[in-house]
C-alpha positions in Angstrom: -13.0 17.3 13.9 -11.5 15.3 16.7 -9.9 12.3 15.9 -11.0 8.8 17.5 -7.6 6.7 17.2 -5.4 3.6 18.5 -2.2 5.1 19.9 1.0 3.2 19.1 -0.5 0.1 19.9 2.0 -3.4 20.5 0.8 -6.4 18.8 1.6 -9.9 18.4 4.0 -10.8 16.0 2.9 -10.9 12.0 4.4 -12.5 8.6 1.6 -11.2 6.6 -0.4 -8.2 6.1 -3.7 -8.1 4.8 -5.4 -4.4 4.5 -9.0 -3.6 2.9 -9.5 -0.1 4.3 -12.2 2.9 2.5 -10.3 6.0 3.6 -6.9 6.5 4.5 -3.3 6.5 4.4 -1.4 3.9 5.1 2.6 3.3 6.0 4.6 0.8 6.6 7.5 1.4 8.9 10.8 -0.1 10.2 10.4 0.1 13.9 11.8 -1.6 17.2 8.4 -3.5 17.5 5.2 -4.8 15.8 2.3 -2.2 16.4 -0.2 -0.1 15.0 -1.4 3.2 15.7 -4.2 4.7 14.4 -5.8 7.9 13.5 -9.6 8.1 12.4 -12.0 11.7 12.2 -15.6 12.2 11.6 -18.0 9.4 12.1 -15.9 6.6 10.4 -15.2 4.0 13.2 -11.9 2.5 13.9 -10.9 -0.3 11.3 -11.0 -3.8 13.1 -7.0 -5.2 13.6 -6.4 -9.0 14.5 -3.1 -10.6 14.2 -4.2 -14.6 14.0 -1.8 -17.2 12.9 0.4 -15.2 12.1 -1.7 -12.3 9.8 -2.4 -9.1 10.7 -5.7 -7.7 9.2 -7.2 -4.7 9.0 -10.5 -4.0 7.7 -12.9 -0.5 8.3 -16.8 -1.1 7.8 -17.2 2.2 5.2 -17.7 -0.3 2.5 -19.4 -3.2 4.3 -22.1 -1.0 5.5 -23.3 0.8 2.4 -21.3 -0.3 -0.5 -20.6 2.9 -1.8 -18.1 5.2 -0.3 -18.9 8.0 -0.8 -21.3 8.1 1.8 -19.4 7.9 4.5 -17.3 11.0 3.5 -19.7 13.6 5.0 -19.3 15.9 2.0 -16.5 17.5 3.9 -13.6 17.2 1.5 -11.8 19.5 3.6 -11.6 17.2 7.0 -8.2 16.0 7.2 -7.6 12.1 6.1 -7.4 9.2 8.4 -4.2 7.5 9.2 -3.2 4.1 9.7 0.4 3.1 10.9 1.9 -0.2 11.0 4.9 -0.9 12.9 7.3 -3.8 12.0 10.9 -4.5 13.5 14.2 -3.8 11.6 15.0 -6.3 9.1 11.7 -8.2 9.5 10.9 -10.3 6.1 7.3 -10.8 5.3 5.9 -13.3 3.6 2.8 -11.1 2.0 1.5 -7.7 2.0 -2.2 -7.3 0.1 -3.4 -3.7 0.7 -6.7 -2.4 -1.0 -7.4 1.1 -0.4 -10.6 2.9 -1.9 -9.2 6.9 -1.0 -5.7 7.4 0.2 -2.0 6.7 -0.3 0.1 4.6 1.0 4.0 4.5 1.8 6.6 1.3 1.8 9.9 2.7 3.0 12.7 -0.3 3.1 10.7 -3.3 3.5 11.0 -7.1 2.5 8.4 -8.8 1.8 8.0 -12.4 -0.6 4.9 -11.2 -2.4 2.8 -7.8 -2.8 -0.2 -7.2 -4.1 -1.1 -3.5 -4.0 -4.7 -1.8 -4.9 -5.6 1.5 -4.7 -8.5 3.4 -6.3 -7.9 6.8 -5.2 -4.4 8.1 -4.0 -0.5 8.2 -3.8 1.7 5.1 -3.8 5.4 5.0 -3.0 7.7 2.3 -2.6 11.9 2.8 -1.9 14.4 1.6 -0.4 12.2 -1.9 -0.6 13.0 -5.8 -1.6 9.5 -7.5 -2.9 9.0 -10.9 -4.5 6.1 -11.3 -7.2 4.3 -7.8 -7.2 1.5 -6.7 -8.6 0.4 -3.1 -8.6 -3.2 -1.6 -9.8 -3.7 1.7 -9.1 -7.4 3.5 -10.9 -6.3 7.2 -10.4 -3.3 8.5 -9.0 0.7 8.8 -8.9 3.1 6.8 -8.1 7.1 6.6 -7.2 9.3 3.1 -7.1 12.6 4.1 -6.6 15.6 2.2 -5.3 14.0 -1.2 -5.4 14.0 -5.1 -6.1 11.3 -7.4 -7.5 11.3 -10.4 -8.2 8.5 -9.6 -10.9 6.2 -6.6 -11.7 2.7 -6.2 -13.0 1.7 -2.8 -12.8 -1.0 -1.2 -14.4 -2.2 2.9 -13.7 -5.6 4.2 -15.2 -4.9 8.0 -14.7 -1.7 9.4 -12.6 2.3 10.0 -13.3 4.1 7.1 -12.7 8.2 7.0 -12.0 10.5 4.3 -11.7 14.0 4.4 -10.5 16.4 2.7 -9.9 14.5 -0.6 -10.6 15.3 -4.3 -10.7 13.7 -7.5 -11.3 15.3 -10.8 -11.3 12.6 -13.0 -13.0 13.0 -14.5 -16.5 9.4 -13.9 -16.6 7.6 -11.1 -18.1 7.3 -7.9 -16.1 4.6 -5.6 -17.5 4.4 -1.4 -16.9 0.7 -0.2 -18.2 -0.6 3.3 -18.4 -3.9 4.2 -19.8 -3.6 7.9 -19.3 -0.4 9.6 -17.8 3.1 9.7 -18.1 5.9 6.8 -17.2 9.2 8.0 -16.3 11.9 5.1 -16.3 15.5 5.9 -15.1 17.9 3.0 -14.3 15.5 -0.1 -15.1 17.5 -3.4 -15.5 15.4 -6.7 -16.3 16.5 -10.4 -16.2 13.4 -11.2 -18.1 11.8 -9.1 -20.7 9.4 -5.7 -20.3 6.4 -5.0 -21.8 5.5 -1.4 -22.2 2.0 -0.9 -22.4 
């Protein structure tokens, strides 16, 4: 299907992010400006963007409208996913990103941000190459890669999916906590000021 999208849009500067989307992927990227850009197909509409005092949110009406997803998803499993783009500067340091994502991954390549909080029900998550304050990850069904990456704490917790961290590092006395209900952890080159609790 034809996509209906936001090309490569410039926005007013952010310190925060605040995402609540039903259906798609989402990246983060190092840029020479802040922007969005924005790919949507089928009959979803376009997600809703402000940047006010200082936040950029972004919010789709999949959920809102029926309050169950899967009834926006046409039954066409095949149609290719949405796609949702967010452009910061190089070297930009966020105070917050808070993502939740029903169906779709999404991608933090070299970011800094103070605090993350990161939900996804359905899809990929991957994180390098990034410096994050307190973070807490919950992740219902799907895999996930941290690699090459500071926290200042962790919390994360995976109901079905691989997860693999490497080359990891917090630098909290506080308790950082890795939980799988069903799937495999793979831990190369962890190293903890405070303790870890395997789960």
């Amino acid at each position: 299907s034809t996509p209906h999208s936001v090309k490569n849009l410039t926005l007013e500067p952010f310190q925060s992010i605040d995402m609540n989307v039903g259906q798609a992927d989402i990246e983060l990227i190092y840029s020479d400006h802040y922007g969005v850009d924005i790919q949507y197909y089928g009959d979803t509409d376009l997600p809703q963007y402000t940047v006010e005092n200082g936040r950029l949110e972004v919010s789709d009406t999949s959920l809102q409208e029926t309050g169950f997803l899967w009834l926006n998803m046409n039954f066409n499993f095949m149609q290719t996913q949405n796609i949702i783009k967010i452009y910061l500067p190089a070297n930009t340091s966020l105070k917050s990103i808070k993502v939740q994502n029903n169906t779709g991954s999404f991608h933090l390549n070299g970011v800094t941000a103070e605090k993350a909080d990161i939900h996804l029900d359905f899809g990929a998550l991957q994180i390098i190459n990034a410096v994050l304050g307190d973070t807490s990850i919950v992740l219902q069904n799907g895999s996930s890669t941290i690699q090459n990456t500071n926290v200042k704490s962790l919390s994360f917790s995976n109901d079905f999916g691989k997860s693999s961290f490497e080359n990891l590092k917090t630098d909290s006395f506080n308790t950082s906590t890795i939980k799988a209900e069903n799937g495999q952890i793979n831990i190369t080159n962890f190293s903890s000021t405070g303790p870890l609790l395997l789960e």
